[in-house]
VMD Tcl script that draws the C-alpha trace (Angstrom):
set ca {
  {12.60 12.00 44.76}
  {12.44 13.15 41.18}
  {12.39 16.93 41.77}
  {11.36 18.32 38.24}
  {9.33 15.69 37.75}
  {7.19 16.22 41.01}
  {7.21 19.87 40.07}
  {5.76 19.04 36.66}
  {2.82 17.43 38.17}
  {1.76 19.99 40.03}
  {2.08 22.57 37.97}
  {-0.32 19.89 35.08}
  {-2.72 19.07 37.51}
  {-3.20 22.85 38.92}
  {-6.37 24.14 38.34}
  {-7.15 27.37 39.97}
  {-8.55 30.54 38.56}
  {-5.58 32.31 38.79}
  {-4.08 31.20 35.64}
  {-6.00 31.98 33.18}
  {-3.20 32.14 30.56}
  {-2.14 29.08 30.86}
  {-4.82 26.65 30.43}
  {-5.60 27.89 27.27}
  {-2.20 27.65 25.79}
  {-2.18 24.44 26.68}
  {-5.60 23.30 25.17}
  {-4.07 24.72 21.94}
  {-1.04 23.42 22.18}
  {-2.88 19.58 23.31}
  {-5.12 20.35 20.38}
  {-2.01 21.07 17.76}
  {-0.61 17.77 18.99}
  {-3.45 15.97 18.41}
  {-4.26 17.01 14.69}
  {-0.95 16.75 13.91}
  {-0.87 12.62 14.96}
  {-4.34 12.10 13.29}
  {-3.44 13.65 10.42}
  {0.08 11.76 10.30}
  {-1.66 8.20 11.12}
  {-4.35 9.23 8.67}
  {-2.10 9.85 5.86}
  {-0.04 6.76 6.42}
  {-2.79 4.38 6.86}
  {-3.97 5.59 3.24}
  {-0.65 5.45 1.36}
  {0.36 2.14 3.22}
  {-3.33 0.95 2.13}
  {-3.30 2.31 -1.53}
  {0.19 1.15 -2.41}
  {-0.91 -2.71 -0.52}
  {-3.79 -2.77 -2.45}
  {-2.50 -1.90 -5.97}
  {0.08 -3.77 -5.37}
  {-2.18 -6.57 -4.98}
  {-4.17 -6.28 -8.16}
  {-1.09 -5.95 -10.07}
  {0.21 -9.13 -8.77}
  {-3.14 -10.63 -9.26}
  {-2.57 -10.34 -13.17}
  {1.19 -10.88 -13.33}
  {2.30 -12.83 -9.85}
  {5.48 -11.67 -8.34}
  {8.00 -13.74 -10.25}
  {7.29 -14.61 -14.25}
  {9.22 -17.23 -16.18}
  {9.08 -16.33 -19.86}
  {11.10 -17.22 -22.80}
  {14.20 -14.95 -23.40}
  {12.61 -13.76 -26.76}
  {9.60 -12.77 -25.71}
  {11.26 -10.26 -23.42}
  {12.95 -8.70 -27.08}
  {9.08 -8.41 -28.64}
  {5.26 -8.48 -28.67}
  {4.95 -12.09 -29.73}
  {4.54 -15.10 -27.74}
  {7.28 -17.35 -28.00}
  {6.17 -20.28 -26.20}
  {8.32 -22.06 -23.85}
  {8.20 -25.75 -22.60}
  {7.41 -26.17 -19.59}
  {6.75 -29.94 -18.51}
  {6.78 -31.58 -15.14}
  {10.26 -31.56 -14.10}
  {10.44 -28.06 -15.09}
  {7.18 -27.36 -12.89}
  {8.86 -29.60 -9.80}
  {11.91 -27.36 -10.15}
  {10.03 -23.96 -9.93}
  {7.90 -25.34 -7.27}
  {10.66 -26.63 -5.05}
  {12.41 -23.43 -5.45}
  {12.86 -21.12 -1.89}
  {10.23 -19.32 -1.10}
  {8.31 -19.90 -4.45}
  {4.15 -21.15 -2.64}
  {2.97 -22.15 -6.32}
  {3.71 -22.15 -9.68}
  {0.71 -21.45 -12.52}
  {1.40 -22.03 -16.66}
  {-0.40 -19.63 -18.79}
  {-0.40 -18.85 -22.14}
  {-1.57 -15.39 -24.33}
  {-2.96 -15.25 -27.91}
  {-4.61 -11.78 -29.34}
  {-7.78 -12.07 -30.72}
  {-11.60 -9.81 -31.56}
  {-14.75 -10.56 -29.41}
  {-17.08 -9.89 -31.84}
  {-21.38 -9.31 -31.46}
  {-23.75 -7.93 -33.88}
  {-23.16 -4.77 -32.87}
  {-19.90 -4.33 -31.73}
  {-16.68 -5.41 -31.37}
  {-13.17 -5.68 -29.52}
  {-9.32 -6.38 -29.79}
  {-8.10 -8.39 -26.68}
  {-6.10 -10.34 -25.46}
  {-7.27 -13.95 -24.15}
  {-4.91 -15.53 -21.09}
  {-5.52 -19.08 -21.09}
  {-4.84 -20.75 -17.94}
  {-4.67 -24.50 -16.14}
  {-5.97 -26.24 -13.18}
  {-3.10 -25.40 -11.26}
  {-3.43 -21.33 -11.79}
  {-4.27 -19.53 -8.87}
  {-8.42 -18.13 -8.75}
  {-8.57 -16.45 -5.83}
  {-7.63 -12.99 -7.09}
  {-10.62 -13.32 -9.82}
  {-12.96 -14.39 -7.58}
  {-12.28 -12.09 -4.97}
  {-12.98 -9.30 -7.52}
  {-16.38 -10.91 -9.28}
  {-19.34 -8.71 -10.14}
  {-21.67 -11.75 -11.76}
  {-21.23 -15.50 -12.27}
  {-18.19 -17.48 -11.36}
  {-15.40 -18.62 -12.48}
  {-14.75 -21.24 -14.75}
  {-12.98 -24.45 -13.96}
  {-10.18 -23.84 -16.21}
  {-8.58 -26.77 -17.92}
  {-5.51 -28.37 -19.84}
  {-6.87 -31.14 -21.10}
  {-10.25 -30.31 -23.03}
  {-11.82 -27.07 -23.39}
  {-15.04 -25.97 -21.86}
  {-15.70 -23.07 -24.43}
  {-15.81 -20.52 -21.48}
  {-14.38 -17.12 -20.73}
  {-13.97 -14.45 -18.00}
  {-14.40 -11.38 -19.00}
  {-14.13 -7.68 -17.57}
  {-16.93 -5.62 -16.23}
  {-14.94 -2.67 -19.05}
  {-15.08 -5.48 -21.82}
  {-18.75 -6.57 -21.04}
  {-19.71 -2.67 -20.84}
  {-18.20 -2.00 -24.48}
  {-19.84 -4.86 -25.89}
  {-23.38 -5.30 -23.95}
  {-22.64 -8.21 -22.80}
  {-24.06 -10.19 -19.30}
  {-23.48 -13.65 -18.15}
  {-24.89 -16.64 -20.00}
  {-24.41 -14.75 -23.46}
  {-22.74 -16.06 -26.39}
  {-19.85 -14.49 -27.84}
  {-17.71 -15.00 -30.90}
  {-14.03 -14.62 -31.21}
  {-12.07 -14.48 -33.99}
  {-8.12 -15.37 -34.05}
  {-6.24 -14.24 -36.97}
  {-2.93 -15.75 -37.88}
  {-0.62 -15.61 -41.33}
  {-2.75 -17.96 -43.13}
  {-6.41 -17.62 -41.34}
  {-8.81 -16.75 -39.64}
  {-10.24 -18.76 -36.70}
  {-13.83 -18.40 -35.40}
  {-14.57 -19.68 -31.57}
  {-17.43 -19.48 -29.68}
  {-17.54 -18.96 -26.33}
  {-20.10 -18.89 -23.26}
  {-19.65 -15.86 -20.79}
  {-18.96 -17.80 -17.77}
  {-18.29 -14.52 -14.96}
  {-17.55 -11.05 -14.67}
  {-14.59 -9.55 -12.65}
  {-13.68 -5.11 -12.60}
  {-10.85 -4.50 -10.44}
  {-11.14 -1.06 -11.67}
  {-7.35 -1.39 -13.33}
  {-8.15 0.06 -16.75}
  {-4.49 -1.26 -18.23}
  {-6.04 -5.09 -17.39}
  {-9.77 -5.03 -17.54}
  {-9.66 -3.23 -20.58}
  {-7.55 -5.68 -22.54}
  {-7.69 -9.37 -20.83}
  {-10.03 -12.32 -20.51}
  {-9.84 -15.54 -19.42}
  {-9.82 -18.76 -20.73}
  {-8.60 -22.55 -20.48}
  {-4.81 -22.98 -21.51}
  {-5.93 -25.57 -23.64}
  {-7.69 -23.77 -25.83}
  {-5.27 -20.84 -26.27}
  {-2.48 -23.22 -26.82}
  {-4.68 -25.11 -29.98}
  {-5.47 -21.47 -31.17}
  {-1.37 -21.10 -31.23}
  {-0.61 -24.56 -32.45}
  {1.34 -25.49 -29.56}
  {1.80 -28.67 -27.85}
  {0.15 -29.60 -24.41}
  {3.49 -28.93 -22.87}
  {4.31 -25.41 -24.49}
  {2.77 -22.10 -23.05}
  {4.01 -18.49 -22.56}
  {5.33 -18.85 -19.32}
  {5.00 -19.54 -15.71}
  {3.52 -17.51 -13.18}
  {5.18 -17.78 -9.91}
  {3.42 -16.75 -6.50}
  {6.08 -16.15 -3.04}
  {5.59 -16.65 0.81}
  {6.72 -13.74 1.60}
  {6.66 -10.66 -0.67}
  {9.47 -8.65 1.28}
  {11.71 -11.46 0.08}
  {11.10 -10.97 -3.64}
  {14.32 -9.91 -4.39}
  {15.76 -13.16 -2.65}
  {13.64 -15.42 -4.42}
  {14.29 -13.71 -7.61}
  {17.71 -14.40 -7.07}
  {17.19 -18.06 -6.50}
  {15.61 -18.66 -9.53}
  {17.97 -16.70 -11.98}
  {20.25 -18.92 -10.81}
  {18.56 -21.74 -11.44}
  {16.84 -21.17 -15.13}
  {18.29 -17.98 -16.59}
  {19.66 -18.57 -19.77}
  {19.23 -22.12 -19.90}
  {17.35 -24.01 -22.15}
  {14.20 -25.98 -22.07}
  {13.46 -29.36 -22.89}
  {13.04 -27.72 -26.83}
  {16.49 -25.55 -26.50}
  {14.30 -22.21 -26.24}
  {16.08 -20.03 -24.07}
  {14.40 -18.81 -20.49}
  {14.77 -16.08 -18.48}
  {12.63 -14.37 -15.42}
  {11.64 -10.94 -14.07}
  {9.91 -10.10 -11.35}
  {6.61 -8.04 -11.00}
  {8.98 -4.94 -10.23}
  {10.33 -5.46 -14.02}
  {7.64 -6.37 -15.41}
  {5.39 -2.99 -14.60}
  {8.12 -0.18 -13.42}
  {5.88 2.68 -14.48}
  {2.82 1.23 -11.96}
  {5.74 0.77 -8.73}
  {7.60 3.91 -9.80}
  {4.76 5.85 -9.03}
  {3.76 3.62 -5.78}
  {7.09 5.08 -5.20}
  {6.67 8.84 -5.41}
  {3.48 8.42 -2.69}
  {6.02 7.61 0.10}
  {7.52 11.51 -1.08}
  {4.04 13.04 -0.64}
  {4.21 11.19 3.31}
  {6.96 12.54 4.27}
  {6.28 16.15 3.48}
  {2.99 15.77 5.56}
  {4.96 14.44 8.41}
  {7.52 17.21 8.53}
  {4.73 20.13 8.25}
  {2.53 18.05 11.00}
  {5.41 18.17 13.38}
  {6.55 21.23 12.80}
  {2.80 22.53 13.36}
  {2.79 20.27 16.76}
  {6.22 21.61 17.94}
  {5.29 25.67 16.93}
  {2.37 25.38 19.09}
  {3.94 23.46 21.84}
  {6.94 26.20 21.66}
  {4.14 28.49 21.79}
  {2.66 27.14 24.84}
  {5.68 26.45 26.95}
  {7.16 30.01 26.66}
  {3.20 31.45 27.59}
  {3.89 29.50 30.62}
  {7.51 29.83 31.82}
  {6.07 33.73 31.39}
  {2.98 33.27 33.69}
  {5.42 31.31 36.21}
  {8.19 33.89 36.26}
  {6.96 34.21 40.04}
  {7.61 30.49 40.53}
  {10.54 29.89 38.76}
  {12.07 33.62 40.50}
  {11.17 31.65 44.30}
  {12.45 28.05 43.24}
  {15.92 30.01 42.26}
  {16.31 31.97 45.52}
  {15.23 28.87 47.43}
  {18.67 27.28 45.52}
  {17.36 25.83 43.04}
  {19.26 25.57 39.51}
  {18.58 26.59 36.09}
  {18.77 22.59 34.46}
  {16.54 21.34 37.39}
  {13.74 24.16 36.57}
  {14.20 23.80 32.76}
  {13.55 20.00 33.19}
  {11.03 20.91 35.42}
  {9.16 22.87 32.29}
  {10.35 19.77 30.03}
  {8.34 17.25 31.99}
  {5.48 19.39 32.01}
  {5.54 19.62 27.84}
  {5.89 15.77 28.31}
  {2.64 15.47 30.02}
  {1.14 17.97 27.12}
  {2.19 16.34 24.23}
  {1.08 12.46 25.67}
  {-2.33 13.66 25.99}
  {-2.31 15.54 23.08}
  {-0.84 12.10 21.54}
  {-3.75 9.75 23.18}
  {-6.26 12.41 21.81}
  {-4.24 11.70 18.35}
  {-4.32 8.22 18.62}
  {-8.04 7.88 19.31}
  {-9.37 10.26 16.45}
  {-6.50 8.79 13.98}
  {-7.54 5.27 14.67}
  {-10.73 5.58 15.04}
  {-11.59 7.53 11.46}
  {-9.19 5.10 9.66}
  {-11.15 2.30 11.79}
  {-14.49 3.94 10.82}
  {-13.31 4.06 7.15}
  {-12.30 0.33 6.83}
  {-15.40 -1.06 7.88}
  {-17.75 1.60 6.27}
  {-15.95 3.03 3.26}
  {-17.72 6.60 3.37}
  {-14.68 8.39 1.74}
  {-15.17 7.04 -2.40}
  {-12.86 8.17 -5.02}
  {-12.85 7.87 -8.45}
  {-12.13 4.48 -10.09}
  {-11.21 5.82 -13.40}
  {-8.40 7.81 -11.38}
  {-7.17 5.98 -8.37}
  {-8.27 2.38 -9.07}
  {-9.87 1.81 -6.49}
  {-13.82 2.78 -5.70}
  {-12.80 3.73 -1.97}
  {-9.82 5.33 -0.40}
  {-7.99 2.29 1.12}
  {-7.10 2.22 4.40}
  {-4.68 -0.23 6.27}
  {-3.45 0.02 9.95}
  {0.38 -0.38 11.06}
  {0.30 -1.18 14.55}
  {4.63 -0.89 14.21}
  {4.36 2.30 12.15}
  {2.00 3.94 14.39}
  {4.41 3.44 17.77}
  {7.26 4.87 15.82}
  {5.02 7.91 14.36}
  {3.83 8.32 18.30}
  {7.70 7.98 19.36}
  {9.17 10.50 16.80}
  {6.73 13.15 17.35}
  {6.76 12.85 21.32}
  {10.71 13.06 21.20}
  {11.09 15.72 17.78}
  {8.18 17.90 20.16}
  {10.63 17.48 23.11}
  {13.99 18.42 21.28}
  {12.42 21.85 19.59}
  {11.47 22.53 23.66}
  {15.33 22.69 24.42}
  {16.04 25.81 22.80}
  {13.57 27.52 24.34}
  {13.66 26.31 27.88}
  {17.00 28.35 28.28}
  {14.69 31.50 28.76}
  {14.48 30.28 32.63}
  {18.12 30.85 32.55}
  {17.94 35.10 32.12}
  {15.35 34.79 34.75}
  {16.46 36.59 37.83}
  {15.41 35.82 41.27}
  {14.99 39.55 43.19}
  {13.41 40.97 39.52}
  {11.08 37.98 39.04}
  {9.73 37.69 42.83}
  {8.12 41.49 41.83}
  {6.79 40.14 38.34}
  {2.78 40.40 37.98}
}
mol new
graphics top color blue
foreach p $ca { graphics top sphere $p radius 0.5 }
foreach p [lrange $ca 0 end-1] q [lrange $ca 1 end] { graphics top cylinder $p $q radius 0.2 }
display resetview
């Protein structure tokens, strides 16, 4: 038999009136245990759900991997690049590369009687990846973008449409300005996306790729670049890899020089602060556990104090100071897991609550997003539960070695 740990139990599941020191301590110190877990799942679940979902919009306008000429890297103009079908078949076969999209930019002025607005327009092809737009409509649709003809239809931002009083179904001019002229188009509002980036709604709509590339007098075969969407996002830096080798600093079918980055390089300022969240985390986490393991050192010495008695009779009856310390450990065991199911329940359960319901808003203009984001880590949350039950544990050591000056005739007079 498992001395201590029999001990433990009876000492946890004693009830009577005659300790009436004890049981609160140990409400407090179950209660401490539990706020600190919430709290720690809580905070985790938003920063793992704010840094996904940026993230996500981000990549939703850039991709995770961008093949661009090697000039257009060195300045603001689009140097087009020629990308034909053997080019495509060679991104697309790459490792870990799910799809490959062509797009190409042009600057231009969306102009009404009122009003009107530098932006620029990102024409892109059949083979471009919707999803992200449509997932973030507010009216209409999206267009069936093409590379063949042009449908005279745009997407633009909720921002864009707000500046310029502008709904779906209107007409809109835009004017493209080059060396020699100046080039009037008119287009048909086709949908309406806000993913509440101000950087991107502010600035880009879309269009086909085969208008933008007539606007830049390029061939059907020339864009900016290629947009290039991964399996597996954890692997960027892999796939990255893989492709350098395969088209950096080589030369297109025209001799114009190409060259990749990935989404990392292509925004650092957006994913540098991502970055300085995970900081913010682990501050929380070390003040959380520290308030869990002050209150459980709290409530373990209250009770080695109100069991003097006991721990003075289990001496003289031969038993030794590590068997009663580990006695007192077990007991803090069975503390800190109920503290930690109590944890679990309210941390889950308001990030739970929060997902499906969205009660906590923020402000867009801010953060980005409308809500705070919240995502679950089942992994996370098992480690978060493991640290803290063991951390609690180890600060118990220390003072567990009070049992030790404990003496057996003194103690067996204690009241």
């Amino acid at each position: 038999m498992n001395l201590p740990l029999f001990l433990s139990k009876k000492i946890y599941s004693d009830k009577s009136d005659k300790q009436k020191v004890s049981r609160p301590a140990i409400r407090i110190a179950t209660i401490g245990v539990a706020i600190g877990l919430a709290v720690m799942i809580i905070t985790v679940s938003v920063v793992i759900g704010f840094k996904h979902t940026i993230r996500d919009k981000v990549i939703g306008f850039g991709s995770h991997i961008q093949v661009t000429n090697f000039m257009t890297m060195q300045s603001t103009d689009p140097y087009p690049i020629c990308i034909d079908d053997s080019l495509m078949k060679v991104l697309g076969d790459s490792e870990g590369v799910a799809r490959v999209g062509r797009y190409s930019l042009t600057q231009g002025i969306l102009k009404t009687d009122t009003d009107f607005l530098g932006i620029t327009f990102k024409g892109i092809g059949p083979e471009y990846s919707t999803s992200f737009l449509a997932n973030n409509l507010t009216s209409g649709q999206c267009p069936v973008f093409s590379d063949l003809k042009s449908s005279n239809r745009i997407l633009i931002s909720q921002m864009i449409a707000d500046k310029l009083r502008l709904k779906v179904g209107d007409k809109v001019f835009a004017y493209f300005v080059s060396e020699d002229e100046v080039r009037a188009r008119r287009f048909t509002i086709s949908g309406i996306y806000k993913t509440n980036m101000t950087q991107f709604d502010g600035n880009i709509c879309f269009a086909d790729i085969y208008t933008i590339n007539k606007l830049n007098g390029w061939q059907n075969d020339f864009c900016t670049g290629a947009e290039l969407i991964i399996d597996d996002f954890t692997k960027i830096e892999e796939t990255a890899d893989g492709i350098v080798s395969q088209i950096n600093k080589k030369p297109d079918c025209n001799g114009n020089i190409l060259t990749s980055q990935t989404i990392y390089e292509a925004y650092p300022q957006i994913f540098s602060w991502l970055e300085l969240l995970d900081v913010n985390v682990w501050i929380i986490l070390a003040l959380m556990v520290c308030v869990a393991g002050f209150t459980m050192i709290s409530g373990l010495l209250i009770i080695i104090l109100e069991r003097t008695q006991m721990i003075g009779t289990l001496k003289a009856l031969g038993a030794s100071n590590p068997t009663i310390r580990r006695t007192f450990l077990w007991f803090a065991v069975f503390i800190i897991g109920r503290g930690l199911i109590f944890g679990n329940i309210i941390g889950i359960g308001l990030v739970l609550i929060q997902i499906h319901t969205g009660f906590v808003k923020l402000d867009p203009s801010t953060y980005y997003v409308n809500m705070a984001p919240m995502e679950i880590n089942i992994p996370l949350i098992i480690i978060i539960n493991a640290a803290t039950l063991l951390i609690c544990v180890f600060v118990l050591i220390a003072p567990s070695y009070l049992i030790s000056h404990i003496h057996p005739a003194r103690s067996m007079k204690y009241e």
